[in-house]
C-alpha positions as CSV (number, residue, x, y, z in Angstrom):
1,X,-8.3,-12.2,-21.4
2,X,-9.4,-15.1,-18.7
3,X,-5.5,-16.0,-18.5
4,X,-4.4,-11.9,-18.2
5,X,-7.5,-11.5,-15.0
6,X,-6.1,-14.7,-13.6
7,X,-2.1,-14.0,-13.6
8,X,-3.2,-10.4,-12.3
9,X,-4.8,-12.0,-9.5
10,X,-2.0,-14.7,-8.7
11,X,0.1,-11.3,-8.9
12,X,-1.9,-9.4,-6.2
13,X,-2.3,-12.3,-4.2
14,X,1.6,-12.4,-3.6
15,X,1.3,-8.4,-3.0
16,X,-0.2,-9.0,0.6
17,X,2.0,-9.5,3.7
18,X,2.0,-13.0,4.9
19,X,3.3,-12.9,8.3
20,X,3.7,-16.9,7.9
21,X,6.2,-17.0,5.5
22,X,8.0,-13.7,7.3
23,X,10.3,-13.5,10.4
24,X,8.3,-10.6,11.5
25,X,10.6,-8.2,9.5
26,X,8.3,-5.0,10.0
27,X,8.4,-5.7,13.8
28,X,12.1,-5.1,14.0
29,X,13.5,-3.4,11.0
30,X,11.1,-0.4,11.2
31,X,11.5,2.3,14.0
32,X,8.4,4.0,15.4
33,X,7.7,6.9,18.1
34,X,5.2,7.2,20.6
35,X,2.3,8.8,19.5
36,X,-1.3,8.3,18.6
37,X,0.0,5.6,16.2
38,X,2.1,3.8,18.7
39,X,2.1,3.4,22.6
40,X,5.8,3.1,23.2
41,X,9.4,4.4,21.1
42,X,11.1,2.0,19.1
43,X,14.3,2.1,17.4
44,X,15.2,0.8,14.1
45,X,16.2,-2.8,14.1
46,X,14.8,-3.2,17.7
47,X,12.1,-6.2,18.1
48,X,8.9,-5.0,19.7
49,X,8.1,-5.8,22.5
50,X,4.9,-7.3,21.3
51,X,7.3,-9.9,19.2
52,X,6.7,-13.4,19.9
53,X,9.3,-15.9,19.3
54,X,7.4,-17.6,16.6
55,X,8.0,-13.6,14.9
56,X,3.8,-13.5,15.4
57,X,2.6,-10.7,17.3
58,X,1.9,-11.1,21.1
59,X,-1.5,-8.4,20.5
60,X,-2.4,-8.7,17.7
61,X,-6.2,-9.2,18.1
62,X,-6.1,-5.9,20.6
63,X,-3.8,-3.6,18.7
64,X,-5.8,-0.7,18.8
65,X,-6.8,-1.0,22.3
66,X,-3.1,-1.6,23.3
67,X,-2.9,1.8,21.3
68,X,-0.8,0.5,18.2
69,X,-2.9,1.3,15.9
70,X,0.0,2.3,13.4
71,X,0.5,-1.6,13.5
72,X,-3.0,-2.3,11.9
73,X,-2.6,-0.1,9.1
74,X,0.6,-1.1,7.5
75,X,1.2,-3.4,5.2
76,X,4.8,-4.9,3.7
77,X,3.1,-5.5,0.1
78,X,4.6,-9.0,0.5
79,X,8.1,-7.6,1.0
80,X,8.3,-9.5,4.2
81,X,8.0,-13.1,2.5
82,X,9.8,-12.1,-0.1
83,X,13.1,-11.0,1.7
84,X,12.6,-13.6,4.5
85,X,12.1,-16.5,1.6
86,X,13.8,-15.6,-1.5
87,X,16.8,-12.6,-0.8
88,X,17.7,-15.0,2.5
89,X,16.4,-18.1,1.4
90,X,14.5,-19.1,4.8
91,X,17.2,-18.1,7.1
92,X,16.0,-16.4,10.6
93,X,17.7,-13.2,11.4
94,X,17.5,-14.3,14.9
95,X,19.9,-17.4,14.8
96,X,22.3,-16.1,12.2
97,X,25.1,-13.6,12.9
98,X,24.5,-10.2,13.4
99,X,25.9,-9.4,10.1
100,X,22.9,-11.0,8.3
101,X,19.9,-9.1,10.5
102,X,21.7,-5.8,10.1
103,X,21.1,-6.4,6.2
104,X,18.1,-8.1,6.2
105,X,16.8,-4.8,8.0
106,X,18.2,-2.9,5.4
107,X,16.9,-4.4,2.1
108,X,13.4,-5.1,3.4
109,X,12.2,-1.2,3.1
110,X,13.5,-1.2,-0.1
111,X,11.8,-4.4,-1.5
112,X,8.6,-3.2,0.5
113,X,8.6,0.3,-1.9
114,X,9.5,-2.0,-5.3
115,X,6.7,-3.9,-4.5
116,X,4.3,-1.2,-3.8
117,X,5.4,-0.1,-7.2
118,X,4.5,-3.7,-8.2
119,X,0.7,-3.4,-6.6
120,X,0.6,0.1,-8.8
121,X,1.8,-1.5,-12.2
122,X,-0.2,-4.4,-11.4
123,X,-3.8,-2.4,-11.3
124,X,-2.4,-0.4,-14.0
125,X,-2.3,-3.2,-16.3
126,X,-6.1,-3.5,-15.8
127,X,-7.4,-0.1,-17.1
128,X,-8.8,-1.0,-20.6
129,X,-8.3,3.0,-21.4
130,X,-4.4,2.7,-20.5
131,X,-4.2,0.2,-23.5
132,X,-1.5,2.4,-25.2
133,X,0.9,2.1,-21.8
134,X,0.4,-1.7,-21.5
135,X,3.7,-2.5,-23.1
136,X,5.5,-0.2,-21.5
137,X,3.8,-0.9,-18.0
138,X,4.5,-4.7,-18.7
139,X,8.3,-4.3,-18.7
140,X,8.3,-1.9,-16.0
141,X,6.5,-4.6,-14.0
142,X,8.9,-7.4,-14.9
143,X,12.2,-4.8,-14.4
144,X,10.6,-4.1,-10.7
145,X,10.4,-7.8,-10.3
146,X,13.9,-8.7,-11.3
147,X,15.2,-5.7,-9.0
148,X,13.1,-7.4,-5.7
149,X,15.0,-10.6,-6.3
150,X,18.6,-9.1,-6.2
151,X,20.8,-10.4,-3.4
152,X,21.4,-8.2,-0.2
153,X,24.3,-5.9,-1.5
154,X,22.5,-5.3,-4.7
155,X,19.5,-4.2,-2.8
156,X,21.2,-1.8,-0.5
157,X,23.1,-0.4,-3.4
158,X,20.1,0.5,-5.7
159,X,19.0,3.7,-6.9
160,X,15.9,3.0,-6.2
161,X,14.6,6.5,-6.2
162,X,15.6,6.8,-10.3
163,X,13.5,3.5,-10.7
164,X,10.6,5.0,-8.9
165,X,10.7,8.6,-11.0
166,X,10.6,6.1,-14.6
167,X,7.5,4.2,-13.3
168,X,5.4,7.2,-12.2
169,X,6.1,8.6,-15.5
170,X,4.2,5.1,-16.8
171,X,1.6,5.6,-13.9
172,X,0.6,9.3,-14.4
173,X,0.0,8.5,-18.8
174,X,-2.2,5.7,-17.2
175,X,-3.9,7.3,-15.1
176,X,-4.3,9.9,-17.2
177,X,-5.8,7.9,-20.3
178,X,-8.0,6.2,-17.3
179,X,-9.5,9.2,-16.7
180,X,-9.8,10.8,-19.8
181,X,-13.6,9.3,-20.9
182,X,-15.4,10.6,-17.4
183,X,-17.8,12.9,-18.5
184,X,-18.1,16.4,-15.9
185,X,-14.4,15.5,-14.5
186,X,-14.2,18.4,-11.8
187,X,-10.2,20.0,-11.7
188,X,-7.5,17.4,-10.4
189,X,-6.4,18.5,-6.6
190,X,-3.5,16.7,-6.8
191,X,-1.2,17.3,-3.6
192,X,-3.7,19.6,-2.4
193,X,-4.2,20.5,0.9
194,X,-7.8,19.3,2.1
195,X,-7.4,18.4,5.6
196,X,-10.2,18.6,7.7
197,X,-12.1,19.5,4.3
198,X,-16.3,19.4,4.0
199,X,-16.2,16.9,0.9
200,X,-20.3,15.4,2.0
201,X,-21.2,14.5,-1.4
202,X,-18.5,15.8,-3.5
203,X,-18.8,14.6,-7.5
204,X,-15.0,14.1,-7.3
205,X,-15.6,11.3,-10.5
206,X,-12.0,10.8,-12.3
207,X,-10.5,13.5,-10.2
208,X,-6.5,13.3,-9.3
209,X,-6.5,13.0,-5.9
210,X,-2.5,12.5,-5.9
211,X,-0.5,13.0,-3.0
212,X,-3.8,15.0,-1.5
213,X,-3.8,15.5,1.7
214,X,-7.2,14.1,3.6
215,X,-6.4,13.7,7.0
216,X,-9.8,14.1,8.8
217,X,-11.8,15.4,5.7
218,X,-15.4,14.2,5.7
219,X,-16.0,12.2,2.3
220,X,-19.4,10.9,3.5
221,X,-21.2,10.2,0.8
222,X,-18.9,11.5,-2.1
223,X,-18.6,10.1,-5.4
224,X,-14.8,8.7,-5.9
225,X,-15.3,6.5,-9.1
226,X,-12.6,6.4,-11.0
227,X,-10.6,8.9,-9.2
228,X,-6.7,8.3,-8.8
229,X,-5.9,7.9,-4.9
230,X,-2.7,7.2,-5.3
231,X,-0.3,8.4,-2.4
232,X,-3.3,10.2,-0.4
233,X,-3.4,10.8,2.9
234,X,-6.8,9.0,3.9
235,X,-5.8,9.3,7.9
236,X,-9.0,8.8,9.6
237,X,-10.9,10.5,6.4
238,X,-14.7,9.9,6.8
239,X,-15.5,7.6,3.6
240,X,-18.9,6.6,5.2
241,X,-21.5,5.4,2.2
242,X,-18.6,6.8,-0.3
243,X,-18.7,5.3,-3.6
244,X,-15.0,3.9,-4.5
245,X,-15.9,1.9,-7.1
246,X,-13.3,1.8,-10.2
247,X,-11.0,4.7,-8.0
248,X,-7.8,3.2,-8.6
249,X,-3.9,3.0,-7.5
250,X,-5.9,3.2,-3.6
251,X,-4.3,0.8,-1.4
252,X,-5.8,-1.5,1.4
253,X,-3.4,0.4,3.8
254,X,-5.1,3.6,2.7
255,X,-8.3,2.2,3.7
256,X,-7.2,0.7,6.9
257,X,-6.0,4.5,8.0
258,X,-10.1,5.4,7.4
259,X,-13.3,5.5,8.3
260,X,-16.0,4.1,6.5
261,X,-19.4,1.8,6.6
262,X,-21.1,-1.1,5.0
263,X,-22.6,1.7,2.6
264,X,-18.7,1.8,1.4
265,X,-18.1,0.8,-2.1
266,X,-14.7,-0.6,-2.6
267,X,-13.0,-1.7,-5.7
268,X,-13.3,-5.4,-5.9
269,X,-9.3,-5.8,-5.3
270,X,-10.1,-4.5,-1.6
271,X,-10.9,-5.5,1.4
272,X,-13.4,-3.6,3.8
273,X,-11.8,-3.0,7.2
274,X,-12.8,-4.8,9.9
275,X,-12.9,-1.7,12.4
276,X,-15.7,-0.2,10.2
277,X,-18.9,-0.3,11.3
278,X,-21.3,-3.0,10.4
279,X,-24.2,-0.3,10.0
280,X,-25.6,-0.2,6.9
């Protein structure tokens, strides 16, 4: 068990963008339009402005302020290292031909949604209840990996979206068996429409919040253990003094897009943002 906690950790460690080990992929490859996300257009394959030549952002400490705050909310999963390192083997888009950035651009999107689908097997494999899955989860896991260390033309010519239907089938009978043994488990609102929604205090305990739609929606207060987040829209959702603990499949970009407190209780594989207040 010791062994199984630690390789889940060494796997989750490599699930974070490291901007070190990455030639600032997301920073060109990605487009982006102005809006209250971004101050400026940007076209895909385009270097920000903001790009250093080291590939480190010029702003990053004022994002927000600079009004980027799109920037501060994504994260690559570790697709950045990983196509930058391993599917280029260290080679800088910038000094190579124009051949090479054009497919570096391409691939990384599509190793940054395998590896998303890595982070979800990943926590998957931790749910004691989804025992019964763990066999099937741990091959899914180890396919996903083999696909995110293709080379550049197998990567641009996967069907990823086939790969992606076979592991939610995994991820729903986990989440599923997860959420089985909560006692009182309120209806799932999975891909419901709660934006802007009066949630203060909700008993939402082992409820599907799938593909929901939270944008705005006051969870101040509400009880979230063991609730499946995964793919909701937590846009500036109010998650003040909300208790997260054991919600799974939520993602530190999901809680980046919120709102919260100190009062917050996060699942121990999370890191409280640093734009939440300090107030207890």
């Amino acid at each position: 068990m010791l062994n199984t906690m630690r390789e889940q950790g060494d796997r989750r460690a490599e699930l974070r963008g490291d901007c070190a080990r990455c030639f600032g992929l997301c920073c060109v490859a990605l487009p982006f339009t102005a809006s209250a996300d971004f101050a400026v257009d940007k076209g895909a394959g385009t270097p920000c402005r903001n790009l250093r030549d080291d590939h480190r952002c010029g702003i990053h400490t004022r994002l927000r302020r600079e009004g980027f705050t799109g920037c501060t909310v994504y994260d690559c999963f570790g697709a950045g290292q990983k196509v930058s390192q391993v599917t280029f083997g260290g080679q800088d888009w910038r000094t190579g031909p124009p051949d090479r950035a054009r497919r570096m651009f391409e691939v990384f999107p599509v190793v940054r949604r395998l590896h998303e689908l890595l982070w979800y097997l990943t926590e998957a494999l931790t749910l004691p209840a989804a025992r019964p899955v763990h066999p099937a989860l741990r091959r899914a896991l180890e396919k996903t990996e083999r696909l995110t260390r293709q080379g550049p033309g197998e990567l641009a010519a996967l069907d990823e979206g086939a790969h992606r239907q076979d592991v939610n089938v995994l991820l729903l009978r986990a989440s599923e068996l997860a959420r089985a043994g909560v006692r009182g488990r309120r209806r799932d609102r999975r891909n419901a429409d709660l934006m802007g929604a009066r949630l203060r205090g909700a008993d939402l305990r082992g409820v599907s919040l799938r593909g929901a739609c939270l944008i705005a929606a006051d969870l101040t207060g509400a009880d979230l253990r063991g609730a499946d987040l995964i793919g909701a829209d937590l846009r500036d959702t109010d998650l003040t003094d909300a208790d997260l603990t054991g919600a799974f499949f939520l993602t530190q970009p999901q809680l980046d897009a919120a709102r919260g407190s100190a009062g917050t209780r996060l699942p121990g594989s999370l890191t409280r943002p640093a734009h939440w207040t300090a107030e207890a």
